[in-house]
Residue, then its C-alpha position, 0 to 999 in steps of 0.5 A: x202553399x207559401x204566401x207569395x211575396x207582393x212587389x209593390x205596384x209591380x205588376x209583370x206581365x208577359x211580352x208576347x215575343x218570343x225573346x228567352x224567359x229569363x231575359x223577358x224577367x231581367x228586362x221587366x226587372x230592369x226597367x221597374x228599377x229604373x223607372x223608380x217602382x222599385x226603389x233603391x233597398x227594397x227587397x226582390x221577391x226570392x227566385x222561388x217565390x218569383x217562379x211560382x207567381x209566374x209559373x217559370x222555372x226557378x232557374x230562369x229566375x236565377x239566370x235573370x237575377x244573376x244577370x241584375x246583379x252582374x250589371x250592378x242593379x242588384x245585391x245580394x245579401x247572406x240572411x237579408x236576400x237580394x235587394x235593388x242596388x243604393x246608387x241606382x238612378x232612377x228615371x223620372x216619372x212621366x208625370x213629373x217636369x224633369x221627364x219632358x226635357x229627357x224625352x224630347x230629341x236630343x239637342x247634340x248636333x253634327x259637327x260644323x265641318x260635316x255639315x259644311x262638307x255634307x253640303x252638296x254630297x251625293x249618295x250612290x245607288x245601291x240597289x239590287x240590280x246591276x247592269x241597268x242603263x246606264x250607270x257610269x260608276x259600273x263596270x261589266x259585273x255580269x262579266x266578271x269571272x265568279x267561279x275563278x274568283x271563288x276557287x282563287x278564294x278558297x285555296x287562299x283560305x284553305x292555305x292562310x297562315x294563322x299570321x294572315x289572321x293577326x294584325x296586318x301592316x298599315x300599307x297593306x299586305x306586301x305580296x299584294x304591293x309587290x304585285x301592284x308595283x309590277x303591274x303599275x309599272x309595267x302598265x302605266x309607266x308608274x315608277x315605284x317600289x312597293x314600299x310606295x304602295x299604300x293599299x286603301x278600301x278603295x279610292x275614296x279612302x285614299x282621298x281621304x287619307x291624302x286630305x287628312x295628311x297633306x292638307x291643313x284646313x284652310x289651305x287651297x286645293x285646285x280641281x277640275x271644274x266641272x270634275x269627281x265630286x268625290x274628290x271634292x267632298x274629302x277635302x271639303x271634309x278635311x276643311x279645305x278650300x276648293x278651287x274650281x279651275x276650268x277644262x280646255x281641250x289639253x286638261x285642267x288650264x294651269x295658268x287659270x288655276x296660278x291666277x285663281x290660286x296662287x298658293x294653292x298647296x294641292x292640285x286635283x286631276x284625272x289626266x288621262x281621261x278627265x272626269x267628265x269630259x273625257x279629255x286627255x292631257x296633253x304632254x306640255x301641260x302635264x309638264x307645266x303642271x310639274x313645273x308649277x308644283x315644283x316651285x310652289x310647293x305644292x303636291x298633286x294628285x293624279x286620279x287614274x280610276x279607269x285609265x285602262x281602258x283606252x280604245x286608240x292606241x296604247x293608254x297613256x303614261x301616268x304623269x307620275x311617270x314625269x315626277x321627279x320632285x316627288x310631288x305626285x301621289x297616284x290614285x288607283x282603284x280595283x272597283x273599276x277594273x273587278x267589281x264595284x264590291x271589292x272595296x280595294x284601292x290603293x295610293x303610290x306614294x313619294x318616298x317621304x311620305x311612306x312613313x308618315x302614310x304608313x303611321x297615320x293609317x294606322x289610327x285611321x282604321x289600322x288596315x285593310x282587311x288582309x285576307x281579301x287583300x291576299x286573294x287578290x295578291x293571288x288574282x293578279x300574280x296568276x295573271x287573272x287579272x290582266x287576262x280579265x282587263x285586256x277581255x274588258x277593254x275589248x267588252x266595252x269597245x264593242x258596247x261603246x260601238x253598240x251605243x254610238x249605233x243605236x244612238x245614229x238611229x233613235x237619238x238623232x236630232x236630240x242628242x250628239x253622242x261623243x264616241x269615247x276614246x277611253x273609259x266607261x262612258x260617253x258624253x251626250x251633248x243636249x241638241x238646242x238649248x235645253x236643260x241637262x238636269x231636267x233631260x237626266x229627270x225626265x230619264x230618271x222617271x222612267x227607270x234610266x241612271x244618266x246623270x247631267x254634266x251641270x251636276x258635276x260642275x261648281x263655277x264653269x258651266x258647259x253646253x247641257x249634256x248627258x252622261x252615259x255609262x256603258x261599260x256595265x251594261x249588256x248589248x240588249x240593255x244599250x239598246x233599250x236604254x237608247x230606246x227609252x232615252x229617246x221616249x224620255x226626251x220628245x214623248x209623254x213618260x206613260x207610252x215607255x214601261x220598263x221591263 
């Protein structure tokens, strides 16, 4: 038998998983080369030699020899065999001074800006539950029609033009901003053509894109105060300067925001169901919110994330409706309206803008993905999606009744429940003069998703109350919330468990 070449100190000892033979003999290589223990120009043992020391095939060998060389670890030479590669760098020695400053964590940091728009950014929950009491940011998935969706998406599949598997356009899949436009318009009143229409994974991109595009840093934004965090952590991102203004009874106080900001170049609002507080703006503010952008300059952006659902009359008109200096850019979103997995927003645009949106998505992350942009654009051409809407609307009325009922009767005394006259979650107002964040703490211990109102506010503060979602949750589950909420704010948390 041949005398089996030695490798110096090395020594190659089997891992133990069950990773493939030859990428256990190409990772024991790598590693030996790097760690210095076999040095630039010394010579490997032949692929035979190597098979026989460890009892392996020859060719498992081979495949990881040739794995060394490809990557450059390795050369081979006609009549000197293969040897580690000149050049290779070799790792220090853990005995040596270099290695303890190569060990230790690296020094590279976030950016100043990430860290200042970090500050204060919340996460949403992702668990693997839905339909727990009582989640604002919900709608009633358990509701939502699966299977129409599914045979949808499989005939939309089965039928694809390979051109829906190429590049797809920065403003999104043009049956699905035809379909857009018509139901905007006819919906809210919303006046645009589907060039307008710019689709986004969701509303939160499309915050982003108009801090990235609108936006300098520096520049000063009017929000609604208390008001969406989302919103506020986008232009915080873009470094912009937020400028909390408060809330009256008619919407964002616009004559507050002129003496705070006066050169404000952006305002933020929700003016058809204000986010918290659940107010509607009226017509002469609306107006005199138009009127001041106009003159300044300045653009707005008008956030209808749930303005569907409105249980008195008809919703209301979006202002985009009253715009007539192009200054507006609307903020839609389908997470609220289908499920919160779909991912699919989009913004309406002025026409000046298109162009330039269209071109800057396109190094932000080209496209939505086009495929689930079509079964969309198949959901809502159907009529799907306006049946499902108008079923909701009618859902969440009566689970909204439902909360106001169990509420008269197990939270009497300890919270005053504000009836919703649109969107997915009521305002609980605090009895007395106790805190919001440690009622909404005290819920959280035992199982509840309620979030306080001073969470949502930076300078303005409120009286203390809760905020309940109950859009995404069943009849049973609002009952059993109000019974635990009840628990939560006047006994011990150990009498209440959580099924």
């Amino acid at each position: 038998m041949a005398k089996i070449e030695s490798f110096q100190d090395l020594v190659l000892k089997p891992s133990g998983n069950k990773q493939e033979l030859w990428r256990w003999v190409y990772a024991e290589l790598r590693t030996a080369i790097l760690d210095g223990r076999l040095r630039a120009g010394s010579r490997i043992p032949s692929s035979r030699s190597l098979s026989l020391q460890h009892g392996i095939a020859r060719g498992t060998v081979v495949a990881a020899l040739n794995q060394l060389k490809a990557e450059g670890y390795v050369v081979s030479e006609s009549g000197s065999g293969t040897r580690v590669a000149l050049g290779v760098p070799n790792r220090p020695s853990p005995t040596t001074k270099q290695y303890a400053a190569l060990a230790a964590p690296s020094r590279a940091s976030l950016s100043k800006r990430t860290r200042q728009a970090l500050v204060g950014a919340y996460r949403l929950s992702n668990g693997p539950t839905i339909g727990k009491a009582f989640r604002s940011y919900e709608p009633a998935i358990d509701l939502f029609p699966v299977e129409l969706w599914a045979r949808v998406s499989a005939r939309v599949l089965r039928h694809a033009p390979h051109a829906l598997y190429g590049q797809g356009s920065p403003g999104g899949y043009i049956p699905l901003r035809k379909a857009i436009a018509e139901y905007v318009g006819a919906s809210r009143g919303v006046r645009c053509s589907p060039e307008q229409v710019i689709v986004t994974s969701g509303a939160q991109q499309g915050l982003d894109l108009v801090a990235r595009f609108l936006l300098d840093p520096g520049d000063e934004v009017w929000m609604e105060d208390p008001g969406y965090p989302g919103a506020l952590q986008a232009f915080r991102a873009a470094d912009a300067v937020p400028v909390p203004v408060p809330i009256d009874g008619d919407g964002l106080c616009v004559h507050e925001g002129v003496q705070l900001s006066p050169r404000a170049r952006m305002a933020y609002v929700t003016p058809a169901n204000q986010f918290p507080l659940s107010v509607t703006m009226s017509a002469s503010r609306r107006v005199e919110l138009l009127n001041w952008a106009a003159k300044a300059g300045a653009w707005i952006v008008e956030d209808e994330y749930d303005a569907e659902y409105r249980y008195r009359g008809r919703p209301v008109a979006a202002l985009q409706s009253l715009d007539h200096a192009g200054c507006v850019v609307y903020v839609g979103t389908f997470t609220k309206m289908l499920f919160n997995a779909i991912r699919l927003g989009f913004l309406v645009v002025p026409e000046r803008l298109i162009e330039p949106f269209e071109r800057g998505r396109s190094y932000v992350d080209r496209h939505t993905p086009t495929l689930n942009q079509a079964i969309l654009a198949e959901f809502i051409s159907e009529g799907h999606f306006g049946h499902h809407v108008r079923r909701m609307r009618q859902t969440y009325a009566e689970r909204m009744e439902v909360l106001m009922l169990a509420s008269k009767e197990h939270l009497n005394g300890l919270l005053n429940v504000t009836e919703a006259v649109a969107g997915m979650r009521s305002i609980a107002w605090l009895v007395g003069r106790g805190s919001d964040m440690d009622a909404a703490r005290r819920a959280a211990r035992l199982g509840l998703e309620v979030t306080a109102l001073s969470a949502f506010s930076v300078q303005h503060r409120q009286k203390p109350a809760l905020i309940l979602g109950f859009a995404g949750s069943n009849e049973e589950e609002i009952r059993r919330g109000v019974r635990v909420l009840a628990s939560a704010l006047t006994g011990p948390f150990q009498k209440v468990r959580i099924k």
